[in-house]
C-alpha positions as CSV (number, residue, x, y, z in Angstrom):
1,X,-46.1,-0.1,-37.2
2,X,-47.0,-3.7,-36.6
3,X,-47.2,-4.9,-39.6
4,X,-43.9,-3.8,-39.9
5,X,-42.8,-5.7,-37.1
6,X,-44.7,-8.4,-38.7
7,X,-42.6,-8.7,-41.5
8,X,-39.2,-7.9,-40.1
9,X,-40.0,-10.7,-37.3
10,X,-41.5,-12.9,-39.6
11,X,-41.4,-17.1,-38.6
12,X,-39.8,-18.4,-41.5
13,X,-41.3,-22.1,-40.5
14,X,-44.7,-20.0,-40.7
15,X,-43.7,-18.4,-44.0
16,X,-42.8,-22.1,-45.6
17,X,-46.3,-22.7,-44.3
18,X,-48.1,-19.6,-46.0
19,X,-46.5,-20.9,-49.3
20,X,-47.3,-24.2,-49.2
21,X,-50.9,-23.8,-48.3
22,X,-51.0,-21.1,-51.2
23,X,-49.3,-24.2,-53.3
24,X,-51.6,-26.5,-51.8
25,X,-54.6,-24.4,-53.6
26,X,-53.5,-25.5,-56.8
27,X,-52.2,-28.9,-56.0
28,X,-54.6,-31.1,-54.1
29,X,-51.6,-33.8,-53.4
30,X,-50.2,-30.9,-50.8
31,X,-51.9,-30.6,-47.5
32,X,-51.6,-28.1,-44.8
33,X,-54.3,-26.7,-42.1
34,X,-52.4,-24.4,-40.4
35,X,-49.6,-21.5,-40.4
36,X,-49.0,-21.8,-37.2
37,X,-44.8,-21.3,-37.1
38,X,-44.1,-24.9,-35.8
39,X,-42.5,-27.2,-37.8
40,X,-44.2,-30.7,-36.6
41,X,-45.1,-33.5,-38.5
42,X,-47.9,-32.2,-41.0
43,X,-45.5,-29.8,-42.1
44,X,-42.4,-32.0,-42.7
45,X,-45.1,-34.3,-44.6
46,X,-46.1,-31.3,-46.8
47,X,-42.7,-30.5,-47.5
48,X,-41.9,-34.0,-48.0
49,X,-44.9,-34.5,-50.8
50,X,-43.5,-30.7,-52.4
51,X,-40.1,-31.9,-53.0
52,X,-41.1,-35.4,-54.3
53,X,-43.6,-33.6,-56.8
54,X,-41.3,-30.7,-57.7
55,X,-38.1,-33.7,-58.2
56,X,-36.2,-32.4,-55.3
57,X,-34.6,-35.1,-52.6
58,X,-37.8,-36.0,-50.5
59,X,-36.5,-35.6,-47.1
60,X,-38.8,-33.2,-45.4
61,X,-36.3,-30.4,-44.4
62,X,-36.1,-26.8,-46.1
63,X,-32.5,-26.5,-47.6
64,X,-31.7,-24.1,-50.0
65,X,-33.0,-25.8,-52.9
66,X,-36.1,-26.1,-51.6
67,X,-36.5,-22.9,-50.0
68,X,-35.8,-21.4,-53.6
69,X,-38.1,-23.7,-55.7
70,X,-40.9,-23.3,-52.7
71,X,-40.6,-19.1,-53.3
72,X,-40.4,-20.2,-57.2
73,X,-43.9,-22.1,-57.2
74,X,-45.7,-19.7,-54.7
75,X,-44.1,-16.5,-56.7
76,X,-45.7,-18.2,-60.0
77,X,-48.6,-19.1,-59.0
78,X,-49.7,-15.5,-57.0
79,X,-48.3,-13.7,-59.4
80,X,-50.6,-15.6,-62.4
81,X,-53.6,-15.1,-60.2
82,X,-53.7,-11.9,-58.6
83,X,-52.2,-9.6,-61.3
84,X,-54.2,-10.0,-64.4
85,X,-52.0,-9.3,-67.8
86,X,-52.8,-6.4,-69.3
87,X,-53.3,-6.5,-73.4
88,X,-51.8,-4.2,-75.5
89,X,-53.7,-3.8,-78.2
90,X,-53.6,-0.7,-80.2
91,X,-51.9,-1.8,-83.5
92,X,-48.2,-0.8,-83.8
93,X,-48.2,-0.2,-87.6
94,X,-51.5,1.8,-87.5
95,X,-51.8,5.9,-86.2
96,X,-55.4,6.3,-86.9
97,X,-58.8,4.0,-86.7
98,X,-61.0,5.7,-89.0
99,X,-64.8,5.4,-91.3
100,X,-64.5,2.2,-92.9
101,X,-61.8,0.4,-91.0
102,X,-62.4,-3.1,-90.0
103,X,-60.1,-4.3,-87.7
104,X,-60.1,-6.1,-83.8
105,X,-59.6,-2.5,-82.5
106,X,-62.8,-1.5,-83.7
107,X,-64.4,-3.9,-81.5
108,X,-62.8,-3.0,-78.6
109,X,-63.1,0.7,-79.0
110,X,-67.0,0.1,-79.6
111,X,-67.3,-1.8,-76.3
112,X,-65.2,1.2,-74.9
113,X,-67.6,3.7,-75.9
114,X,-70.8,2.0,-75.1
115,X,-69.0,1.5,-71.7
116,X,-68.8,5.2,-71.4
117,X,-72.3,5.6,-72.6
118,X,-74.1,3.5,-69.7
119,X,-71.9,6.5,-67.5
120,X,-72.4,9.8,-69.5
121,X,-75.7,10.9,-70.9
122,X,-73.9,12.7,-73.4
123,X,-72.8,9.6,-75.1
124,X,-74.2,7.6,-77.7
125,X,-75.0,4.1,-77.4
126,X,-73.5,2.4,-80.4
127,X,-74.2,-1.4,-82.7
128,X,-70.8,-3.1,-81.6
129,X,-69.8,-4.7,-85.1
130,X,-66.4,-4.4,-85.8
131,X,-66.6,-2.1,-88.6
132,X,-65.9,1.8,-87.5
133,X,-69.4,2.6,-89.2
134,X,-70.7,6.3,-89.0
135,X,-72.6,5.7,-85.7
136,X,-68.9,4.8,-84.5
137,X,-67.3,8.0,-85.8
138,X,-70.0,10.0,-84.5
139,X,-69.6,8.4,-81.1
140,X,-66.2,8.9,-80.9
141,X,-66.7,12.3,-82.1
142,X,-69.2,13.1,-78.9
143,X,-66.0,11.8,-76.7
144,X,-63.4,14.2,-78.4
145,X,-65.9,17.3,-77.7
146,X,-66.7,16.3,-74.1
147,X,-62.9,15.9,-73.4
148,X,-61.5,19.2,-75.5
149,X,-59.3,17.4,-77.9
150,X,-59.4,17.3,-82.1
151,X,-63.1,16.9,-83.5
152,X,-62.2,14.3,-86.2
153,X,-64.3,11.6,-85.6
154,X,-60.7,9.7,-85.9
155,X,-59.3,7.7,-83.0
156,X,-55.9,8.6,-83.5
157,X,-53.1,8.0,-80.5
158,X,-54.2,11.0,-78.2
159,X,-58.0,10.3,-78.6
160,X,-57.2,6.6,-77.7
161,X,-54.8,7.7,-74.6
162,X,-58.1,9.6,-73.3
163,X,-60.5,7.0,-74.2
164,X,-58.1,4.0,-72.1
165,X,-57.5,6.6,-69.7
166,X,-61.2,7.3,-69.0
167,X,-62.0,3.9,-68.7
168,X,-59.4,2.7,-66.2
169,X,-60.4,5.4,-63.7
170,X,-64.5,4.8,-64.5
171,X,-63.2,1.0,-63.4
172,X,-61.4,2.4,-60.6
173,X,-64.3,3.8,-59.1
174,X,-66.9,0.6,-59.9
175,X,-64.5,-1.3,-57.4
C-alpha cells in the first residue's frame, strides 16, 4: 500500500529530479546529486543546462514545454535501455526450414538447439554452420519427439512456436 501512496503523493520537484539524473546518465553536461523534492539552486541549474541543450528558453523553471520534452528524453532513453527489442526473425515468405536450406534462420535455430542440448540430455549437440545439414534435421527431429508434435525433421511454424517457446521459459528460469 505504500508504494501506492508513493506514487499518488508523488513530489513532482522530486520526479523532475529522478528524470534528469536518469538524463544526466547519458549526458555528462547535466548534473544532479540528489532527488531530494526541493527545488534549490543545483536543480534550477540542471534544468537550466536541459533546456539550453534540448533548444528550449534557458530559464530554469519547469513550464509545460519543458515538463513534456523532460518526460520525452527520460521516456526515450529508459525505454532504449531497459526493454531490449525483440527480433522477429522467422522469414515471412517461407513455412518450412528443411535438409539443404541455407538461410540466417538456420543459424539461429542451430544455436537454439544446442541451447537446449546443454539443458536436456536427450538432445543432440549440433556443428552450428548455417546450412540445415542432417545432424540439423536429426536434432530437430529429437525436439519434435520429446515435445509430441510431427516427426519430420522439418521446422515448420508449430515446431518453431515450441522451439521459441521453450527457450524463452529455459531463459526465464536462468535469471
Amino acid at each position: 500500500m505504500s508504494e501506492i501512496n508513493d506514487i499518488i503523493n508523488i513530489n513532482p520537484v522530486k520526479e523532475i529530479q529522478m528524470y534528469l539524473k536518469e538524463i544526466s546518465k547519458h549526458n555528462s553536461n547535466i548534473s544532479i546529486k540528489h532527488t531530494d523534492g526541493i527545488f534549490d539552486s543545483e536543480t534550477k541549474e540542471a534544468v537550466t543546462i536541459f533546456q539550453r541543450i534540448y533548444g528550449l528558453p534557458p530559464n530554469g523553471t519547469v513550464d509545460l514545454a519543458t515538463w513534456s520534452k523532460l518526460l520525452y528524453e527520460y521516456n526515450k532513453i529508459t525505454s532504449t535501455d531497459n526493454i531490449p527489442n525483440k527480433l522477429d526473425c522467422f522469414p515471412d515468405n517461407v513455412t518450412e526450414i528443411k535438409l539443404g536450406d541455407k538461410k540466417s534462420i538456420v543459424y539461429i535455430i542451430q544455436i537454439l538447439i544446442n541451447d537446449l542440448s546443454k539443458k536436456y540430455n536427450n538432445i543432440n549437440n549440433i556443428d552450428i554452420t548455417g546450412v540445415y545439414d542432417e545432424a540439423t534435421e536429426a536434432a530437430v527431429k529429437q525436439f519434435q519427439s520429446i515435445n509430441k508434435l510431427p516427426i519430420t525433421g522439418i521446422v515448420d511454424i508449430k515446431t518453431w512456436n515450441s522451439l521459441t517457446c521453450i527457450n524463452n521459459v529455459c531463459r526465464m528460469q536462468d535469471k
